[in-house]
KOLGU-863180 format. One record per residue (C-alpha): residue in one letter; x, y, z. Coordinates in steps of 0.5 Angstrom, whole numbers, plus 500, padded with zeros to 3 digits. Layout:
aXYZ/...
***
This chain:
x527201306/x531203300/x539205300/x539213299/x544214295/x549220298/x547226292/x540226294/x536231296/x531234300/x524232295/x521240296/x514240292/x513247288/x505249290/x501251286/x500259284/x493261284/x491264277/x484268277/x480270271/x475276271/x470272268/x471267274/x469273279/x463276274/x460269274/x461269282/x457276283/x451274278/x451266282/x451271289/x446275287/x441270284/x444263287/x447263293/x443269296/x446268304/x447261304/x454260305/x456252304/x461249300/x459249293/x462245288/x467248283/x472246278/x479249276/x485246272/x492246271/x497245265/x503241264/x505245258/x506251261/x514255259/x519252264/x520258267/x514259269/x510258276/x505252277/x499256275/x492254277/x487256273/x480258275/x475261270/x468263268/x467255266/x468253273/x460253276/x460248271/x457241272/x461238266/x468241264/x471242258/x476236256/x483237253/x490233254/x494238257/x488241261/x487236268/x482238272/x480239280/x475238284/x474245288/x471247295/x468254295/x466258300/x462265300/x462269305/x456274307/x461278311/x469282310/x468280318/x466273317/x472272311/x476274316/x474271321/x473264318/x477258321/x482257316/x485251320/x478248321/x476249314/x483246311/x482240316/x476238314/x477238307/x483235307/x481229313/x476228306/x482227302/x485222308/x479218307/x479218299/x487216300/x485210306/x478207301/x482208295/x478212291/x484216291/x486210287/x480209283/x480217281/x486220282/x482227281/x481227287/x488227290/x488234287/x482238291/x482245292/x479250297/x477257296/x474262301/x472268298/x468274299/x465279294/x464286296/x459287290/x458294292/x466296291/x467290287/x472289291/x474281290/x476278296/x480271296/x485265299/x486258295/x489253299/x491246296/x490241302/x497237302/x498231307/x505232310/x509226312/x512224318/x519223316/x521227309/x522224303/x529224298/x530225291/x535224286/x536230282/x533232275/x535229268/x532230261/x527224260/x532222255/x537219260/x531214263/x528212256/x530211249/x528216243/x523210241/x521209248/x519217248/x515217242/x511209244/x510214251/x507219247/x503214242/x500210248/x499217253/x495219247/x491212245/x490211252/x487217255/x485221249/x483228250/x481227257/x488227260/x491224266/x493227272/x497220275/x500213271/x504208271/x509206266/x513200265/x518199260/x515193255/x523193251/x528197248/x523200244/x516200247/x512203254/x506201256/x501204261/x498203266/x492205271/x494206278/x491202282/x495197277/x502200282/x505195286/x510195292/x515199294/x519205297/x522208291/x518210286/x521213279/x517220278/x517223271/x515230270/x511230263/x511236259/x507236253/x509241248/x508243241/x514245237/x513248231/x507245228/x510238232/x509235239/x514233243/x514231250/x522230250/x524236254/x520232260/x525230267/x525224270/x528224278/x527218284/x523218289/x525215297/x519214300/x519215308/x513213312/x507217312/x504216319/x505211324/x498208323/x494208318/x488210322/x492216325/x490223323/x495227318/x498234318/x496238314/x497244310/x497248305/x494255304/x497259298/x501265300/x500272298/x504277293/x508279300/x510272300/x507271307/x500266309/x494271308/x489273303/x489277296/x483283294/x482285287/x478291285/x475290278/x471296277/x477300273/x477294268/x470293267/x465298262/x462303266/x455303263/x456295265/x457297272/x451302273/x447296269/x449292276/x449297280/x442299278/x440291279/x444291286/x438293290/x433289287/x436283287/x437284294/x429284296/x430276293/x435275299/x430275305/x425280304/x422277298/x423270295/x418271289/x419277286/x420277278/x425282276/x424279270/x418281267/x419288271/x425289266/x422287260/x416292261/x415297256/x413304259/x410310255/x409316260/x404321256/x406327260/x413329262/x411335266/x412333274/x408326274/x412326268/x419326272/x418323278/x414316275/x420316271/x425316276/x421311281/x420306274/x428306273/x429304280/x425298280/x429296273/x424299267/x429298261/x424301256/x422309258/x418313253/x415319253/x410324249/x409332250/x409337246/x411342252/x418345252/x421347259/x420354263/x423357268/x418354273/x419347271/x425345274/x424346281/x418341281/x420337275/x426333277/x428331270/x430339268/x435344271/x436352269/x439351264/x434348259/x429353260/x434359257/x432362251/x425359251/x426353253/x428346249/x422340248/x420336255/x421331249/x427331248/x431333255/x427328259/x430322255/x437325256/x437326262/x434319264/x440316259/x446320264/x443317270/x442310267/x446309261/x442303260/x436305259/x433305252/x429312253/x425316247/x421322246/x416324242/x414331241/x407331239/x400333241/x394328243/x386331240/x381332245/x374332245/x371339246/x377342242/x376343236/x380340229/x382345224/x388341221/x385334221/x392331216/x396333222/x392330227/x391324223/x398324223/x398324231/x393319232/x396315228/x403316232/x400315239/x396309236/x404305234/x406307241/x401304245/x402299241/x408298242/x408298250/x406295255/x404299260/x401307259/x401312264/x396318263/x400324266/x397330262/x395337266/x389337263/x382332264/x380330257/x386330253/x387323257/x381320254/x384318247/x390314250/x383311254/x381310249/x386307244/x389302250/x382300252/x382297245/x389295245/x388292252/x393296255/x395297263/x393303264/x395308271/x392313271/x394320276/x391326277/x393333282/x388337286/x391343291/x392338297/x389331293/x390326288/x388321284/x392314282/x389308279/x388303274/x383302268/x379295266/x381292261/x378287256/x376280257/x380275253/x380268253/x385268258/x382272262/x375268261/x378262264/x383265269/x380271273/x375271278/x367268276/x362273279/x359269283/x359266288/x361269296/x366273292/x361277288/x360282293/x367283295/x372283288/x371286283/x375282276/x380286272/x376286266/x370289269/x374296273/x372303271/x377309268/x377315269/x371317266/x367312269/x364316275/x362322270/x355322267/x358328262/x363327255/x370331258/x370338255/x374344255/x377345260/x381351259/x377356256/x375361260/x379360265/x383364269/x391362270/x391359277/x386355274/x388353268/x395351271/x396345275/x396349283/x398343288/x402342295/x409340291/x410332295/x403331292/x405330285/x411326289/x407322293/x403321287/x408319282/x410313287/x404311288/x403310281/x411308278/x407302285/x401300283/x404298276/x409294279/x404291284/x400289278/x405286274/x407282281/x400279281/x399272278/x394275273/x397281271/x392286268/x386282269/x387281277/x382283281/x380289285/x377289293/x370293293/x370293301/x377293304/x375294312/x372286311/x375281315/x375276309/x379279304/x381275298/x388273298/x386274290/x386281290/x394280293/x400280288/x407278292/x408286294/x401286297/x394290295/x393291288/x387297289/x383299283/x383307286/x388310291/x385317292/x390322297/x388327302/x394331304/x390336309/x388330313/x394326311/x389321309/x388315303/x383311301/x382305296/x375306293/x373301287/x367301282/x365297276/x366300269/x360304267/x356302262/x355308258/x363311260/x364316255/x371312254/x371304255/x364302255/x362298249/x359302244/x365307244/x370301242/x366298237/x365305233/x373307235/x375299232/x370300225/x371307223/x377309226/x379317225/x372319222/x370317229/x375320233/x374326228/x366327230/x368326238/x373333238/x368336234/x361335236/x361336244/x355332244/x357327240/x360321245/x354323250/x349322244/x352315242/x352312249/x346314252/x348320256/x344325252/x337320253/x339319261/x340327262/x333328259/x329322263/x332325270/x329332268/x322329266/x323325273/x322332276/x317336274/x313330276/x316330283/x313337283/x305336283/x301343282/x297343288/x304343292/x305349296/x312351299/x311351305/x307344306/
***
């Protein structure tokens, strides 16, 4: 071994200090989330140190939102590591995780790295790191400790004291050390080389697996900087190194250590809470999303929240279906809430319609479709919510100022165009048959509710046959043919009526004009619709899946179940005996809103049709057949009734 020199000193080794950026944390909450789940083995990430930092400042080690990358960023003065991350499930399992263990097994890998070579071959790898963390993404609270595995040795090692670079090497020396480091290792930098004097004037530089023997080893500390538009490296230090002994055998098990201090300057773990630095509306975006996420953990794997966000809703009623199907869509993560009315708000309404408080029926009250957007956005600012003021025609209602109306059809026209699924939420029984009509031709998703005093009514409409759905859905044959019922041939809401919808408040009274129910009916009845859509869009065939004809028969098609379950065609709800069931029926050939006929006048004559249907009460039970079928029931029974027939037979 070496003579040491008398002014040596113990050689002390400056750990690193760990510098965390936000975007580090925002990348491990979504990778939480959507990734890791509660999977809580190492995974591999990246981080960095620089050799151009102040002299005055600490070593910082660098981890930022590119560090869940496969392949990092190159620069010369950037050296990257490869890390270890652990995410906990629990602040408990944080805690109580096994720190020695953990930096034991990480840095007996190092050992073996050093013992193989490969350390040699990739000197990368001398420079690992770990980090254990846990993420309250409830709190954002972020919770931390980075260790630097270091193998200590069994006798300390010595150094002589720092000099300039200029006190080992020439000015030529440095600018030919800067010329080959450059030549040698580009962009990419290096963190360990070797470099041997060529002359007076020159260096050369070399890998480690080049290094010779010995138990002195010149260091040099190189500090790359640009001053003034010109790099230098001039003010890097040079200092030699005595080196003992690092075991007494290279197969024995080295001490190891390495865990990152806190600010207290005592080992343990750090916590950041990001919530005041982040936007609000961000952080209730996430929060909105939390939840669902969640459901992908354990519960289920498959459900796409993707097409569930990227779902247009038009809501035609902003009364208490109106309300309570909004908040339901919103916490399944709808984006996109439209709403058509042409109410404004009573003092009546706040109590059942959930959207509206007190003070938006004073002095007359304001339009439902303008507070109901507003109040969406103040409980989910990151919702895209709008209200259209406007009336929907209906058939039995006579049209006295056909400019308006025209425009009005043509507003609602836009709008079921421009969305993806509609809910018919209207007080009255035929002001729902124009957007049946409309989103039939459009080949909308429709979900249909509807109030008794104690009962309810949810369900889906059909939907046209495309190409797709001719080569997709259900064929109706076969063992199935009795049992499913494909989604383009499901009934509406008017499917089951052999008359045309009239007027239905003319000549009522006032409980019969209002809509009178138990209230946890529209309650019940909104979820079960804001549910049904959802069920819809989880299914493989979306709009077109099919519907269950006998759901008491054991041999229930796993064709009609989405990744939620069922997708019935009816739910029908009897709150008097606590009791639902789930019918299902095929469109019906002469329905006064879907069936063929009544699509072909709507697509070729447009307004002129509808026109005829508001004014003429007989015109739509003309045109499908309705009038004809009414007839022939009544000719069947006067020759049901023969004249010899006495009462009493």
């Amino acid at each position: 071994m070496a003579t040491r020199p008398e002014e040596v000193t113990l050689l002390q080794f400056a750990p690193f200090v760990s510098r965390i950026d936000t975007g580090f944390w925002h990348k491990l909450g979504i990778n939480k989330l959507d990734v890791f789940k509660l999977d809580e083995d190492a995974k591999g990430i990246h981080g960095y140190y620089r050799n151009d930092n102040m002299e005055a400042l600490s070593c910082g080690f660098n981890v930022d939102y590119e560090a869940f990358k496969s392949k990092q960023n190159q620069h010369s003065n950037r050296f990257n590591c490869i890390g270890h991350l652990f995410v906990k499930n629990t602040v408990e399992a944080f805690k109580d995780c096994d720190k020695s263990e953990l930096l034991s097994k990480i840095g007996m890998q190092l050992w073996e790295d050093i013992k193989s070579g490969r350390s040699i071959e990739n000197p990368s790898l001398l420079t690992q790191f770990i980090a254990l963390t846990f993420t309250d993404l409830k709190k954002y609270n972020y919770y931390y400790w980075f260790a630097f595995p270091i193998i200590k040795p069994a006798e300390d090692f010595y150094a002589t004291s720092a000099k300039p670079l200029d006190s080992f090497l020439s000015t030529l020396q440095i600018e030919s050390l800067l010329s080959e480091y450059l030549n040698s290792f580009g962009d990419a930098g290096s963190p360990f080389f070797l470099l041997k004097k060529s002359d007076a004037q020159t260096v050369k530089i070399g890998l480690l697996k080049e290094k010779g023997s010995g138990d002195k080893v010149q260091i040099i500390c190189l500090r790359d900087k640009a001053r003034e538009g010109v790099r230098s490296i001039s003010h890097s230090i040079t200092f030699t190194v005595f080196i003992s002994k690092i075991s007494d055998g290279i197969d024995d098990i080295p001490k190891l250590i390495g865990w990152e201090k806190n600010k207290r300057q005592k080992l343990g773990p750090r916590m950041i809470n990001l919530s005041s630095s982040l936007d609000p509306v961000k952080l209730s975006e996430s929060a909105v999303d939390l939840n669902l996420k969640l459901m992908r953990w354990r519960l289920m794997p498959s459900l796409d929240l993707e097409i569930i966000a990227q779902t247009k809703c038009l809501l035609l009623g902003a009364g208490t279906l109106g309300c309570n199907v909004a908040r339901c869509l919103m916490g399944w993560g709808i984006r996109t809430i439209s709403f058509v009315d042409n109410g404004k708000v009573s003092y009546s309404n706040p109590v059942r319609q959930t959207l509206y408080c007190f003070n938006d029926s004073i002095d007359g009250g304001k339009p439902k479709a303008e507070v109901a957007p507003t109040c969406l956005k103040q409980i989910n600012p990151s919702v895209n919510s709008t209200g259209y003021s406007l009336s929907i025609p209906m058939p039995g209602h006579a049209v006295n100022q056909v400019e308006d109306v025209k425009k009005d059809i043509t507003i609602l026209e836009e709008l079921i165009e421009n969305h993806d699924a509609i809910f018919l939420l209207m007080d009255t029984r035929e002001s729902r048959w124009l957007p049946t009509v409309i989103a039939k031709a459009k080949n909308k998703i429709v979900i249909n509710a509807a109030l008794g005093f104690d009962t309810f009514l949810v369900m889906r409409h059909g939907v046209n046959a495309t190409d797709y759905s001719r080569q997709h859905c259900l064929a109706d044959d076969g063992n199935c043919k009795n049992l499913l019922v494909p989604g383009t041939e499901l009934g509406c809401y008017f499917c089951n009526d052999v008359v045309a919808p009239g007027n239905s408040t003319n000549d009522r009274t006032l409980d019969q004009q209002c809509t009178v129910s138990r209230p946890g009916v529209s309650m019940i009845a909104s979820a079960l619709a804001a549910e049904l859509l959802i069920s819809v869009l989880q299914h493989p065939l979306r709009q077109y899946a099919p519907a269950e004809m006998n759901l008491h028969d054991p041999q229930m098609s796993v064709q009609s179940l989405s990744a939620l379950g069922l997708v019935p065609h009816q739910i029908r709800g009897f709150l008097s005996r606590f009791q639902e069931i789930l019918p299902c029926n095929r469109a019906f050939s002469s329905c006064t809103a879907c069936s063929a006929v009544i699509l072909e006048n709507y697509l070729q004559d447009g307004f002129s049709f509808l026109l005829k249907a508001f004014n003429s009460p007989t015109f739509l039970e003309d045109l499908t057949g309705l009038t004809k079928l009414h007839e022939q029931c009544r000719i069947e029974d006067i020759w049901d009734i023969s004249d010899t027939e006495d009462v009493n037979d």
